[in-house]
C-alpha positions in Angstrom: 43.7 155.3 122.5 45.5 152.6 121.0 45.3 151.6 117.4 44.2 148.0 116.1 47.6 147.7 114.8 49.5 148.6 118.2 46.8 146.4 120.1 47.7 143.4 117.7 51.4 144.1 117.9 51.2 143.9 121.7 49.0 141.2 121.9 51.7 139.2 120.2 54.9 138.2 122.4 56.3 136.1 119.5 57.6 139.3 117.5 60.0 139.7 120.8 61.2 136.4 121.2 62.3 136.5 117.7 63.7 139.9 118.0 65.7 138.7 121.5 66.7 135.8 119.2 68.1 137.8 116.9 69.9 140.1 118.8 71.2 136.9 120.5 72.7 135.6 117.3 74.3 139.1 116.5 76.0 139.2 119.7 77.6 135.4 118.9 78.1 136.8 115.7 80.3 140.0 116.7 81.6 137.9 119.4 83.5 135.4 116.6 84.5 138.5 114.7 86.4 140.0 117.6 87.8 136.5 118.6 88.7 136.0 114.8 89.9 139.5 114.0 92.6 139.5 117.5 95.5 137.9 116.0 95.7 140.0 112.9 95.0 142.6 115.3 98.0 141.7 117.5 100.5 141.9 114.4 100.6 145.7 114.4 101.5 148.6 116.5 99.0 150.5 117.9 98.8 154.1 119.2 99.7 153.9 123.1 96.4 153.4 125.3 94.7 151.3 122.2 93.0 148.6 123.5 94.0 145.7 121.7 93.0 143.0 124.5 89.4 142.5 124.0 86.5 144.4 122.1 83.8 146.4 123.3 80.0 145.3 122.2 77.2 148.0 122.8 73.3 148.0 121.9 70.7 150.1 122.4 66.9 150.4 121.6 66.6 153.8 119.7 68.7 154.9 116.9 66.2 156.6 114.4 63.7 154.8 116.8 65.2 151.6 115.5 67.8 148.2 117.8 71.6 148.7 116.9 74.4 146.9 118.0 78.0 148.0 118.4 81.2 145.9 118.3 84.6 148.5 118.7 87.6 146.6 118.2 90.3 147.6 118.4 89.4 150.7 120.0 90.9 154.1 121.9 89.1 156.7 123.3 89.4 159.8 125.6 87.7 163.1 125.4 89.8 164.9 122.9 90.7 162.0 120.2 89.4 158.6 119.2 90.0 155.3 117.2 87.5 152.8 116.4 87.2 150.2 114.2 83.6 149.1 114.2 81.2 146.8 113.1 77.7 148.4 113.2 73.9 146.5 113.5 71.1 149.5 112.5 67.4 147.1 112.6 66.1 147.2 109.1 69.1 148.6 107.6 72.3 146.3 107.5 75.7 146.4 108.8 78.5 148.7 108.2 82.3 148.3 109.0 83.5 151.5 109.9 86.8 152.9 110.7 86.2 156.1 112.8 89.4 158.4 113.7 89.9 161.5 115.1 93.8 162.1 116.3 95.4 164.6 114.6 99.0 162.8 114.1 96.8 159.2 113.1 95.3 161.3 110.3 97.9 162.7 109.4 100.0 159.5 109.4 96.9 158.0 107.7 96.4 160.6 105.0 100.3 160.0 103.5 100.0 156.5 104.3 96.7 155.3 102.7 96.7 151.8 101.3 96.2 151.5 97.6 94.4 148.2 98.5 91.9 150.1 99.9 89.7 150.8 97.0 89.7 147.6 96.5 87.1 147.3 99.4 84.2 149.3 97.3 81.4 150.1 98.0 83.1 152.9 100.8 81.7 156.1 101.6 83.0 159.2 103.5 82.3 161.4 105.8 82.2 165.5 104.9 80.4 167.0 107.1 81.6 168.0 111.1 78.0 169.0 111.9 77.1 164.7 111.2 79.9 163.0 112.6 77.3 160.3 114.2 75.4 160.0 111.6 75.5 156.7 110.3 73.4 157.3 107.0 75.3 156.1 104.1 72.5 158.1 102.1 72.7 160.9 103.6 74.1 164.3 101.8 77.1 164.5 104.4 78.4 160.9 102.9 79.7 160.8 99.5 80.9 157.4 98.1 85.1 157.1 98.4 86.1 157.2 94.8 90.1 158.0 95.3 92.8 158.1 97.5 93.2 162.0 96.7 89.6 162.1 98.2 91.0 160.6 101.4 93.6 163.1 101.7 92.5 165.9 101.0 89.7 165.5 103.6 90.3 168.6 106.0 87.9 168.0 109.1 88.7 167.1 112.3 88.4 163.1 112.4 88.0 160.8 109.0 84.9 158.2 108.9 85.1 155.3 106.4 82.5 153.1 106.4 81.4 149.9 104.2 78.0 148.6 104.2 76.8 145.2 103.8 73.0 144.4 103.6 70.5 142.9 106.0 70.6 139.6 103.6 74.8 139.7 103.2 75.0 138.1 106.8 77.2 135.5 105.9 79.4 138.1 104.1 79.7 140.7 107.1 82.8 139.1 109.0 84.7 138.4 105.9 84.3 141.5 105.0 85.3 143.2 107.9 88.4 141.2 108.1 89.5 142.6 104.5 88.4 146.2 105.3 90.3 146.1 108.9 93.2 144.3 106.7 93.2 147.0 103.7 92.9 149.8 106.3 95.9 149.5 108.4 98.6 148.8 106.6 99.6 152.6 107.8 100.4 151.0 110.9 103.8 150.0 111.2 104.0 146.2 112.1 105.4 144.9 115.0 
C-alpha cells in the first residue's frame, strides 16, 4: 500500500523536471571545471598512463539512497593503484574536492613533498580508516579534520584521501575552489 505522501510525490512530475534540471546544470558546471582546470593541468608531469586529455563525469541514483555526480580529472586507474582528483555532487549534502591516491611511490613522493600551501585550503579532512576508503562522509569517525602536515605524513595506510567540502549553497564557490585545492595539492609534481 502506498502512503499519502508517496502517492502525492508520484502524482507530481514537476519534482523530476527540476531534479533533471539540476543535474543538467551540474553537468555544465563540472564540464567548465574540467575545461578550465586543463591548462594548469597540462603544466605538470604526470605519473605515465595519467590521463590528462579529458575528464571523466559519472552519476548514479543511489549513494546512501541519494543522486551523486562524479567529475575525475586528472585521473589514473588500474586494479592495483589509482589517482583521482575529483569533484564530488552527494544530493542534499554539497560538494567535495577530493584528491584520492593510492600508489605506493606517489605517496611516498607526496608524503616528503607536501605543500605548505596546503593548509591554506582549510576546512580538509582525512581519511584513517582502510575498512572506509569509499566512504565519503566527512562526519564520519574514519575522517578526522587535516590539522598538519606531520598528520599527512605520518598517515600509514595504503592510499591517502583528502577532501574539502563546500556546501549545497557555496555553488558559486565550488570551481574556485577546486582550482586552489588542485593548485595547493600538486606542487609535489615536478613541472614540466
Amino acid at each position: 500500500m502506498w502512503s499519502e505522501e508517496e502517492l502525492d510525490f508520484v502524482a507530481n512530475q514537476d519534482l523530476l523536471l527540476i531534479k533533471n534540471r539540476i543535474i543538467s546544470k551540474l553537468e555544465t558546471l563540472f564540464t567548465a571545471l574540467e575545461i578550465q582546470l586543463r591548462p594548469k593541468v597540462q603544466e605538470y608531469a604526470w605519473p605515465k598512463g595519467c590521463n590528462t586529455t579529458n575528464g571523466k563525469i559519472s552519476r548514479g541514483e543511489n549513494y546512501n539512497g541519494l543522486p551523486y555526480m562524479v567529475l575525475d580529472y586528472p585521473r589514473y586507474k588500474n586494479k592495483d593503484a589509482y589517482f583521482l582528483y575529483r569533484l564530488l555532487f552527494f544530493w542534499g549534502q554539497g560538494f567535495q574536492a577530493q584528491l584520492h591516491l593510492k600508489d605506493a611511490e606517489l605517496i611516498q613522493k607526496f608524503q616528503s613533498h607536501v605543500p605548505k600551501t596546503l593548509l591554506q585550503q582549510k576546512p580538509l579532512y582525512l581519511n584513517t580508516s582502510i575498512s572506509e576508503e569509499w566512504n565519503h562522509q566527512t562526519d564520519s569517525p574514519s575522517t578526522v579534520a587535516l590539522q598538519s602536515i606531520a598528520q599527512l605524513q605520518k598517515t600509514e595506510l595504503p592510499f591517502i584521501k583528502i577532501t574539502k567540502p563546500f556546501p549545497l549553497h557555496a555553488v558559486e564557490e565550488v570551481k574556485e575552489g577546486h582550482i586552489n585545492l588542485f593548485l595547493a595539492l600538486f606542487k609535489f609534481l615536478e613541472a614540466k
